[in-house]
DOLUMTOR-769733 format. One record per residue (C-alpha): x negated, y, z negated. Coordinates in steps of 0.5 Angstrom, whole numbers, plus 2048, in hexadecimal, padded with zeros to 3 digits. Each point is the difference from the previous one (the first is absolute). Layout:
N
   u   v   w
   X   Y   Z
...
end
This chain:
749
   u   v   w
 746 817 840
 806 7FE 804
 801 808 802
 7F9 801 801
 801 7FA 805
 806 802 803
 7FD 808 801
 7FB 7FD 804
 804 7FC 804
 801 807 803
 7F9 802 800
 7FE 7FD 806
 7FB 804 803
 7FF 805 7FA
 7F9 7FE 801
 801 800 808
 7FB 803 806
 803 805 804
 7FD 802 808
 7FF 808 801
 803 7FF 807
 806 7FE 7FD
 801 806 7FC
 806 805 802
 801 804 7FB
 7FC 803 7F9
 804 803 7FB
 7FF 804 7F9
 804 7FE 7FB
 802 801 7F7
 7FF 7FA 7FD
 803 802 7F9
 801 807 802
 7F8 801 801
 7FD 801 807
 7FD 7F9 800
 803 7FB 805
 7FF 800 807
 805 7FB 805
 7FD 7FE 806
 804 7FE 806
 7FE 7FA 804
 803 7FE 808
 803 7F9 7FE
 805 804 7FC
 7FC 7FF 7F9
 7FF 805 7FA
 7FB 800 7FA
 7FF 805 7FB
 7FA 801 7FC
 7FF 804 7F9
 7F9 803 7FF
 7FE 803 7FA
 800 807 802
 801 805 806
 7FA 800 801
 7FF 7F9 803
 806 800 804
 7FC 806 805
 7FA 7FC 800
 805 7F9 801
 804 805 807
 7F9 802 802
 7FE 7F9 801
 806 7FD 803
 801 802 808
 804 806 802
 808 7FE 801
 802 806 7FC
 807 7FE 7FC
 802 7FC 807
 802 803 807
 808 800 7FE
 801 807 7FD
 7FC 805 805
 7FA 800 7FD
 7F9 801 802
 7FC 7FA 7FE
 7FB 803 7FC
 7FD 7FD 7F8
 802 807 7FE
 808 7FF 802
 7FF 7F9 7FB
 7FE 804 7FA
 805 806 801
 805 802 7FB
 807 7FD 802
 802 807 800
 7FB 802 805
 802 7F9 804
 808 803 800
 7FD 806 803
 7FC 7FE 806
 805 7FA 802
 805 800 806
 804 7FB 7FD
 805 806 7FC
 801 803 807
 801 7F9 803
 804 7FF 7FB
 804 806 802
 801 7FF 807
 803 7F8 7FE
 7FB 7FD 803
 7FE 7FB 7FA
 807 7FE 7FB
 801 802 7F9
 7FC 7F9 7FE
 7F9 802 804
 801 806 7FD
 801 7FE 7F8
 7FA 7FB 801
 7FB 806 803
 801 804 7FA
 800 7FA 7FB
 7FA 7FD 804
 7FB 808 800
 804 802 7F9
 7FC 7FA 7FC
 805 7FB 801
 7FE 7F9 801
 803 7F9 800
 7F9 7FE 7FD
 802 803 7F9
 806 7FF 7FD
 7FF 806 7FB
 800 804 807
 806 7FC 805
 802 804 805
 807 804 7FE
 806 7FF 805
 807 804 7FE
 806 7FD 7FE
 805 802 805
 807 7FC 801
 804 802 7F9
 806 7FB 802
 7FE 7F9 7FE
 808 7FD 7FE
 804 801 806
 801 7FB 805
 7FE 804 806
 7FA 805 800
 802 806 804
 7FA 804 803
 803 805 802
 804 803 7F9
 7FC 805 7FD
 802 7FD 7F8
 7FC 7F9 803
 7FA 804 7FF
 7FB 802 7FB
 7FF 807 7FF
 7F8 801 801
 7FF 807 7FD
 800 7FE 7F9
 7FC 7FA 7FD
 802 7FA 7FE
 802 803 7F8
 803 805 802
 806 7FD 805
 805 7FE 7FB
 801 808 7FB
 802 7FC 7FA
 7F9 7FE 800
 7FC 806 804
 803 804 7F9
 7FE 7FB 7FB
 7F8 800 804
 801 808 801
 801 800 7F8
 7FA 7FC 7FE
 7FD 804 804
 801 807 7FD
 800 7FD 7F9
 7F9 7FD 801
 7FB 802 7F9
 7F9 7FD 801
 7F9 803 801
 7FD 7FA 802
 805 7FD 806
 802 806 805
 808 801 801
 803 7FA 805
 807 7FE 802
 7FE 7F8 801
 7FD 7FC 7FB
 7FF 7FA 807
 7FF 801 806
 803 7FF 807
 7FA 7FB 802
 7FD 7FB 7FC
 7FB 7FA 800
 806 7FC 7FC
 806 803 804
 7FC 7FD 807
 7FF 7F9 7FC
 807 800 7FF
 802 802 807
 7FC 7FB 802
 801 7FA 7FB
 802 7FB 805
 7FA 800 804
 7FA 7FE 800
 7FB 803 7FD
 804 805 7FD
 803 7FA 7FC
 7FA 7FD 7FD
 7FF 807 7FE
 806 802 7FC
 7FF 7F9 7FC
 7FA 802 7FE
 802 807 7FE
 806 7FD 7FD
 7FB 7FA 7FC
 802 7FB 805
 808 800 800
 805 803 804
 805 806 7FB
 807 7FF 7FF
 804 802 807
 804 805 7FE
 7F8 804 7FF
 7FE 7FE 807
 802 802 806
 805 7FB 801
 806 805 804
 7FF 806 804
 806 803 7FE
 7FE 7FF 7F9
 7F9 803 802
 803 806 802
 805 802 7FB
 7FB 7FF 7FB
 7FC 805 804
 805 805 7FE
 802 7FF 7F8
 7FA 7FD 7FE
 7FC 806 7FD
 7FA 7FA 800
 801 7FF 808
 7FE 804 805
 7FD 7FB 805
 800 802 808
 800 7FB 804
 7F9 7FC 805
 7FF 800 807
 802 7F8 801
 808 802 7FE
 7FF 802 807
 7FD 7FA 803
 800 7FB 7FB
 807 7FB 800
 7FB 7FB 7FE
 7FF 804 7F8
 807 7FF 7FE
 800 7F8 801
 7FD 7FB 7FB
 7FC 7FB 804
 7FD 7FC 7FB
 802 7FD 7FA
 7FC 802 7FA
 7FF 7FB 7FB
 7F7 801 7FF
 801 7FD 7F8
 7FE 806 7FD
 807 802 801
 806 7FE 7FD
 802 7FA 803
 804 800 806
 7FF 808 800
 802 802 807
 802 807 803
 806 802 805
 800 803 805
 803 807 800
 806 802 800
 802 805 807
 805 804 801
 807 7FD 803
 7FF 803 806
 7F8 7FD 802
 803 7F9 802
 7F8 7FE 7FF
 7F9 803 7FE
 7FF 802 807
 806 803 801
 7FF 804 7F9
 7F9 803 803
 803 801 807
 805 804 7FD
 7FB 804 7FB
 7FC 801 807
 804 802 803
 803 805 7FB
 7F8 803 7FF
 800 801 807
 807 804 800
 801 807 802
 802 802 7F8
 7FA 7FD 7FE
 7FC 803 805
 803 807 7FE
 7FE 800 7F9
 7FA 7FB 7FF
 7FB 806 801
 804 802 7F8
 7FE 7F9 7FD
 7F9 802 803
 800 806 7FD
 801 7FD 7F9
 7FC 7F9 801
 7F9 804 804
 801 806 800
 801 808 7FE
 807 7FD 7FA
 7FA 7FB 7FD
 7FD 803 7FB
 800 808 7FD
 806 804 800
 803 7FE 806
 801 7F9 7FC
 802 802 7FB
 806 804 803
 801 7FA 804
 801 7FB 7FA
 7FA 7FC 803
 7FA 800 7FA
 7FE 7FA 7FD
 7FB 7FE 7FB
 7F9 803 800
 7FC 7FA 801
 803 7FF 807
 7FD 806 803
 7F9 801 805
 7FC 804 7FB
 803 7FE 7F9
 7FB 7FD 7FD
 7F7 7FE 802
 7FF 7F9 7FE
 7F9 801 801
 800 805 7FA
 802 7FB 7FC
 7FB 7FD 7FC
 804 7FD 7FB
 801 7F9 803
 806 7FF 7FC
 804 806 801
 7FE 7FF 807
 803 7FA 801
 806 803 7FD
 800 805 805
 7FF 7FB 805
 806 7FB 7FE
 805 807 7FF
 7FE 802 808
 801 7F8 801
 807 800 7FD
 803 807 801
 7FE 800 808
 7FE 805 805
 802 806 804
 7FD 800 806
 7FB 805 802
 803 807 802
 802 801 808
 801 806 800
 802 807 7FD
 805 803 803
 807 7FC 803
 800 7FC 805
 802 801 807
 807 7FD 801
 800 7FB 806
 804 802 807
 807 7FE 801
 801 7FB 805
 803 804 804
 7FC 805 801
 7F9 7FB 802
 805 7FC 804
 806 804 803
 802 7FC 806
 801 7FB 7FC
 807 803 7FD
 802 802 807
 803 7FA 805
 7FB 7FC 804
 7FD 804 805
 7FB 7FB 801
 800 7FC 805
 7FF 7F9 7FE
 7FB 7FF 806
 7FB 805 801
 7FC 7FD 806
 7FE 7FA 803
 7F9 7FF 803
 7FE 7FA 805
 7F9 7FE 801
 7FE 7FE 807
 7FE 7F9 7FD
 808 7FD 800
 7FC 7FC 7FA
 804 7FF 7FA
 7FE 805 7FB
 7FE 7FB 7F9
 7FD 805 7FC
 801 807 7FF
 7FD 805 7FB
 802 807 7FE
 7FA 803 7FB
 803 807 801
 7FE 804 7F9
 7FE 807 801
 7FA 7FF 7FE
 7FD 7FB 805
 7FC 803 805
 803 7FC 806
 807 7FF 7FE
 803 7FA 805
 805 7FB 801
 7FC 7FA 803
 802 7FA 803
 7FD 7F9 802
 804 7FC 805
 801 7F8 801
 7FA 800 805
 7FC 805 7FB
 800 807 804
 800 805 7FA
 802 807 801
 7FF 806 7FB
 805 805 801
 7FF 805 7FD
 806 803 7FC
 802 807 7FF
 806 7FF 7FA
 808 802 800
 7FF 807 7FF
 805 802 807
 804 7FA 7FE
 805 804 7FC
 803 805 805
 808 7FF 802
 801 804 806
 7FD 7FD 808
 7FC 807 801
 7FC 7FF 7F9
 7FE 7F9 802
 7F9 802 804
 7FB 7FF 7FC
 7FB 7FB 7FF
 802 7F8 800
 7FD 7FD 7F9
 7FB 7FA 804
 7FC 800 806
 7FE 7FC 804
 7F9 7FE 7FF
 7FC 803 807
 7FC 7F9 801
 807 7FC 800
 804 805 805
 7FA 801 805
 7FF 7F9 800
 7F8 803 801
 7FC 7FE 7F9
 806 7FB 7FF
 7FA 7FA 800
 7FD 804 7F9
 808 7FE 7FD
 800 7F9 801
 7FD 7FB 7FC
 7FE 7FA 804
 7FC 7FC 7FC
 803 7F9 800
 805 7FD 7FA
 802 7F9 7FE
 806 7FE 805
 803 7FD 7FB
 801 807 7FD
 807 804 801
 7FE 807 800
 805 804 7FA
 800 806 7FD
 7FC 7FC 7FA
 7F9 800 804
 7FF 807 800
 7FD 805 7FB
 7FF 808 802
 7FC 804 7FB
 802 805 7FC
 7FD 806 805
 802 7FD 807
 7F9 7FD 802
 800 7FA 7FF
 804 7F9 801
 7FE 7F9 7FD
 804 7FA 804
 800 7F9 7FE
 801 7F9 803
 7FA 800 804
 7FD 7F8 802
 7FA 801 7FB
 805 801 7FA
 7FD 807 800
 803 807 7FF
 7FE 806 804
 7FF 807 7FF
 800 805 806
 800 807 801
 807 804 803
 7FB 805 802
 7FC 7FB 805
 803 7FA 800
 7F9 7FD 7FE
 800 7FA 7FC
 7FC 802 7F8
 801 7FB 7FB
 802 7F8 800
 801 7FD 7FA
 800 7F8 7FE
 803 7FE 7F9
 805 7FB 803
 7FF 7F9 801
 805 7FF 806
 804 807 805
 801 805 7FC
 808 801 801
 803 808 7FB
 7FC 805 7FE
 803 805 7FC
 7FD 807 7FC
 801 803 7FA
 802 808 7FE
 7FB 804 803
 7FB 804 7FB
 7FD 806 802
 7FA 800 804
 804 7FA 803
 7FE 7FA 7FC
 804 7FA 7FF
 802 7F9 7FF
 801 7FB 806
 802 7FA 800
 801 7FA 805
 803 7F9 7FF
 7FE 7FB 804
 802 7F8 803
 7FC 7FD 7FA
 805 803 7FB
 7FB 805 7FC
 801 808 801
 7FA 803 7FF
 7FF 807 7FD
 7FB 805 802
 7FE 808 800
 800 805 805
 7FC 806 800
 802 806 803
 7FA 803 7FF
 7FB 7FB 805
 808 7FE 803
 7FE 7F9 800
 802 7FA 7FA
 7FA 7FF 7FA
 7FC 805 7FD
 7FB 800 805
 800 801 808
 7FB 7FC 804
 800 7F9 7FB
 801 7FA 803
 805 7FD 7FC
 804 803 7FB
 804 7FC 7FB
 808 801 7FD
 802 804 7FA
 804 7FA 7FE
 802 7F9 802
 807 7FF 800
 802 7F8 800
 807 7FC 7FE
 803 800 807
 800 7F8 803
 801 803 808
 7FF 806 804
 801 808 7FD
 805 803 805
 801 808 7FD
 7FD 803 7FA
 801 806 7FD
 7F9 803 7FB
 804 806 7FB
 7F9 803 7FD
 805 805 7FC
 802 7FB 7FC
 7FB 7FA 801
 803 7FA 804
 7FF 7FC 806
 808 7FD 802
 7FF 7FA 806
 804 7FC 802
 7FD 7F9 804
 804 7FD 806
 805 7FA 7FC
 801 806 7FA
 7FF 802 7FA
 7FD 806 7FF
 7FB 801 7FB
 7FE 807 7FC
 7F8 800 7FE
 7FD 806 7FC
 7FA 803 804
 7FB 7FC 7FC
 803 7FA 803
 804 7FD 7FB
 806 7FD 802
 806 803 7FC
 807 7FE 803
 804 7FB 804
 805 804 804
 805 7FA 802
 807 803 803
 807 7FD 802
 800 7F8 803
 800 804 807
 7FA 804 7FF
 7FB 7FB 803
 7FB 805 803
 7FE 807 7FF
 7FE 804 806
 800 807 7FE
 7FE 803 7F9
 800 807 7FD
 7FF 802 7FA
 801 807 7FC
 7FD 804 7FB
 806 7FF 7FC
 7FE 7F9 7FF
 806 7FC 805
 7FD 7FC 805
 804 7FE 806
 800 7FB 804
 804 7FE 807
 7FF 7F8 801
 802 7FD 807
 807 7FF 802
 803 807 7FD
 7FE 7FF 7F9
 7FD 806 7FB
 800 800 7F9
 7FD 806 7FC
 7FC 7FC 7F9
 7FD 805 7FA
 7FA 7FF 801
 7FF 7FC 7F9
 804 7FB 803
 807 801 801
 805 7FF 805
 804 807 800
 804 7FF 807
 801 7FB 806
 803 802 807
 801 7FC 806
 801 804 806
 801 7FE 808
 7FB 803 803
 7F9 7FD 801
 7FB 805 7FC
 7F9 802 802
 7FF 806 7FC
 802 804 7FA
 7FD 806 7FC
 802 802 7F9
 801 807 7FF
 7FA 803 7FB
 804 800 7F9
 802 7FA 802
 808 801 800
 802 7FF 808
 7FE 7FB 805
 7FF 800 807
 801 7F9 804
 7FF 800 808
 801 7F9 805
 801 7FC 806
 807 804 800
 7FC 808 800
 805 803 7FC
 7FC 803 7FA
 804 7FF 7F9
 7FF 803 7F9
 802 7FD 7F9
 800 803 7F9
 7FB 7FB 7FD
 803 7FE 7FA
 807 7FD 802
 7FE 7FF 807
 806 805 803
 800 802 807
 7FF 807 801
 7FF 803 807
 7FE 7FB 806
 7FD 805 806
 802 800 807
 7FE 7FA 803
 7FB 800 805
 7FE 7FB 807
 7FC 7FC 7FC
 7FD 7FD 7FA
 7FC 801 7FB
 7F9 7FF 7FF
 7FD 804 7FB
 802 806 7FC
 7FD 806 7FB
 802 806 7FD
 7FC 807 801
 7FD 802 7F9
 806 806 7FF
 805 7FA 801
 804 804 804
 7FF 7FC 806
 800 7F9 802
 7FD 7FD 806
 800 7F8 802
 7FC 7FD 806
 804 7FC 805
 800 7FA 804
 801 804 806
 7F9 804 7FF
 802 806 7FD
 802 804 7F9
 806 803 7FE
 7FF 806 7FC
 807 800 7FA
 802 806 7FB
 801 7FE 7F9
 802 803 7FA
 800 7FB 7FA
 803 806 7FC
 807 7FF 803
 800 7FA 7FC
 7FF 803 7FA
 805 800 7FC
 800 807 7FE
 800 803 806
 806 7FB 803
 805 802 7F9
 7FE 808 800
 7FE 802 806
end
């Protein structure tokens, strides 16, 4: 009775409703190698899988359920038939391998994509997603990324690093006599629902999981993942252990730390679990999974991962190929071993079942033929390795109005009809101006440089003619102070949504007329930020406003009527979620839809993270000095930063821990952190624009100063420009490259 207890505890939802608009993404998916699961992706970043009785069902269920396709992420058309493609077929028509090759996704986006359409997924054990081990030196005091011996050699799978050990399963190999079970080097698998328990023992729910499996005690230290020195020299002498490594060694500090004491009466008493020993040169569990990230994406690995790939999902996974490469693992692992549903013996099924459960699963095959390596860096980005010729400044762009410029936004993605930088002032003027990129911005000689300038000014501004459709004249409280938190510009450019009015409404209008569309109530006092989430295609997303009367409120903006709620025209539409625990007004919020959280932060402090469904999760409290926040960013990586008044950042996890703390003299009024995360960019009263390494606050550039401070600040969707608004009424245009940071390219180029 007390598992089962425990087992609900963690199926909440299991008998749950889920909204069809809320659907992003519809995957077929193996549930013990039979093609009979579906995984269904919905926007707050949850995922269900369901298990039918046969295939059948699953194409009448995809049939039924909207038209998303496996999401908008991979390139693919949205079509039901893209949900019901084979992984081969999903490999084939993507444009991530290309993307992948150009380095416009990292090593870790790329392992996801091929796990995620290979059949891999978080909500089966038996079939975790796979991640290669990579670091070979976990004894040394320092950890150098630039020796060759400190990394793995990924052309060989995990059995066949060490020859000792490759001869002893080569032999086994070749003296195999059995008519019923086919030739095989490895007994166990490189991934199995046992291994991801124990990976993850010290965090819920997988610790309840592993009691259960282990009849509610923990095993003996020495046989659970208690070192990860251990873990891997046992991955290279044990003939039983073949186990690569899950995505959360690259993410997830909090795996390696013991936070509850277990002692649940069904276990010896007082039982509890260590945390896990690192290796000497990772001070702390997130300095371990920084250096591993960091090692994942180096160049060594990325001009090999293409062989790990070959053995895992592609053309050295099974057949001939396999066999040459020492990769063949028992039978029972593979697609196509075995057809439960011919089984009518309801013994033996289940026996066929508990061997599939336990031995593990191969992924799905990729591809037949080898993987394309990856480009150098080098070669997709040679300025790079030659001296600055950039200039720092590009260009600056004054606009007649002289009003501040508070709120700056840069949707520049190639795709977008209308790519443009817009601009909002104090006195609410905006301005689209249209944007045309850095391409001429790379030549070093003065005869090269006419060539088209990255931003124009928008007609309507320089004219000064049509000037009166770019300002917005409907009245705020006098009470506001207008700030780069009242803004929001659409995904596509043609829309802006502004708060702060009287009536404790937010408005939408259009950039294109300048005419009011939408005003929206929810709050019961002035609406004071508003912050929107990750776009999705088609230009959906989440938006959030806080206001005086202490709550944020979370609605959903559709881009197909390009107004907030489902349907255009209503009178009234109602929030997604209502989000309560500050006691004074919400002065910056930030909405990450990528992971699903809402971080504000209220006039007196703390800062508080919800889920998107409105659960309050954490408090962030920082140092005695960090009293009240004025600016929130947050990542993907799950870092959120924070700068409160008086100089003060600090950088939390997002499950709670304050990771760094820096105070700087200037008086900060914005900041931007880079897409993975790693840079920050701060900008103020001073107008000098910084940037600093995120995870140990060092100062790595400070731009040129300019004549006045700094209102706002935004980065072009390729990063390679920054642009901020000024308080003297113009924009000033930077070129950034964050790879000139990277220590790789500084230690060998």
């Amino acid at each position: 009775m007390l598992a089962a207890a425990k087992i609900l505890s963690y199926t909440e939802g299991l008998h749950g409703k889920w909204l069809f608009t809320e659907i992003r993404a519809v995957f077929s998916r193996r549930y013990l190698l039979q093609n009979t699961s579906l995984e269904i992706f919905m926007a707050n970043r949850t995922a269900v899988m369901f298990n039918f009785p046969d295939a059948a069902t699953v194409k009448k269920v995809v049939h039924s359920l909207p038209r998303v396709g496996v999401g908008t992420n991979f390139g693919l058309p949205q079509t039901r038939r893209i949900s019901l493609a084979t992984p081969k077929q999903l490999f084939k028509a993507s444009s991530m391998t290309q993307r992948w090759q150009r380095r416009e996704i990292s090593n870790f986006d790329y392992l996801i994509f091929l796990n995620t359409i290979s059949g891999r997924t978080f909500n089966d054990l038996n079939q975790y997603p796979v991640f290669p081990w990579v670091i070979t030196n976990y004894d040394s005091e320092e950890l150098d990324l630039t020796l060759p011996s400190n990394f793995r050699d990924l052309s060989k799978p995990i059995g066949a690093l060490n020859p000792k050990r490759a001869a002893f399963f080569s032999d086994r190999y070749e003296s195999w006599e059995d008519d019923q079970v086919p030739k095989f080097h490895y007994g166990t698998h490189y991934s199995t629902s046992s291994f991801t328990m124990m990976w993850l023992l010290r965090i819920e729910p997988f610790t309840t999981f592993f009691l259960n499996f282990q009849g509610g005690k923990f095993d003996h230290a020495d046989r659970t993942f208690s070192s990860v020195a251990r873990a891997w020299r046992n991955c290279q002498r044990d003939t039983s252990d073949v186990k690569e490594l899950i995505p959360e060694f690259y993410y997830l500090p909090e795996m390696f730390v013991n936070a509850n004491s277990y002692n649940l009466g069904v276990m010896e008493e007082g039982a509890m679990v260590s945390d896990v020993e690192l290796p000497p040169w990772a001070k702390s569990p997130e300095e371990f999974v920084r250096n591993n990230r960091l090692a994942l994406e180096s160049e060594f690995v990325s001009c090999q991962l293409h062989q790990w790939i070959d053995l895992i999902f592609g053309y050295k996974q099974q057949g001939p190929e396999a066999t040459r490469a020492l990769n063949v693992f028992y039978y029972l692992t593979y697609e196509g071993a075995v057809n439960l549903s011919s089984i009518t013996d309801p013994m033996l099924r289940e026996a066929v079942e508990s061997q599939i459960r336990s031995f593990g699963q191969t992924p799905c095959q990729l591809l037949i033929e080898p993987h394309p390596p990856r480009s150098s860096a080098m070669q997709v980005t040679p300025l790079m390795f030659t001296e600055q010729m950039q200039q720092d400044v590009i260009m600056v762009l004054k606009f007649p109005s002289n009003s501040p410029v508070t709120h700056v936004a840069a949707n520049t993605q190639a795709g977008l009809t209308s790519p443009a930088i817009i601009t909002v002032t104090a006195n609410r003027i905006f301005a689209v101006n249209k944007w045309y990129g850095l391409t001429g911005h790379q030549s070093s000689t003065v005869q090269d440089q006419q060539y088209q300038l990255p931003v124009e000014i928008d007609p309507l501004i320089a004219s000064n003619v049509g000037s009166h459709r770019r300002q917005i004249s409907d009245l705020l409280d006098q009470s506001i102070q207008i700030s780069s938190q009242c803004f929001i510009i659409t995904a596509d450019n043609r829309f802006i949504l502004l708060c702060g009015f009287w009536d404790k409404s937010f408005r939408v209008y259009s950039t294109d007329s300048g005419k009011l569309t939408q005003i929206v109530f929810g709050h019961r006092d002035v609406v004071t930020c508003l912050a929107r989430s990750e776009s999705y295609i088609g230009g959906d997303c989440y938006v959030l406003s806080g206001s005086r009367d202490a709550t944020l409120l979370l609605w959903y903006w559709n881009g197909k009527h390009n107004s907030i709620g489902e349907s255009p025209g209503t009178e009234f539409t109602t929030p997604r979620a209502i989000l309560t625990g500050h006691d004074c007004e919400v002065t910056c919020a930030s909405v990450c839809a990528e992971l699903g959280l809402v971080i504000s932060g209220c006039k007196e402090g703390p800062c508080l993270i919800h889920s998107m469904n409105g659960d309050l999760l954490r408090t962030l409290e920082g140092p005695e000095r960090c009293l009240r926040p004025r600016l929130i960013q947050s990542s993907t990586e799950g870092h959120c930063m924070i700068y409160y008044e008086k100089g003060q950042f600090c950088n939390f996890s997002v499950n709670g821990k304050l990771l760094r703390h820096m105070e700087v003299e200037d008086s900060i009024k914005a900041m931007y952190l880079s897409r993975d995360g790693q840079y920050l960019l701060t900008g103020g009263d001073g107008g000098v624009v910084s940037v600093w390494q995120v995870h140990n606050f060092k100062q790595l550039f400070t731009y040129p100063g300019c004549d006045a401070g700094i209102r706002s600040m935004t980065m072009s969707h390729d990063q390679r420009c920054i642009i901020t608004g000024m308080s003297s009424g113009s924009i000033v245009l930077f070129y950034n490259d964050f790879n000139r940071w990277h220590h790789e390219y500084q230690t060998r180029y």
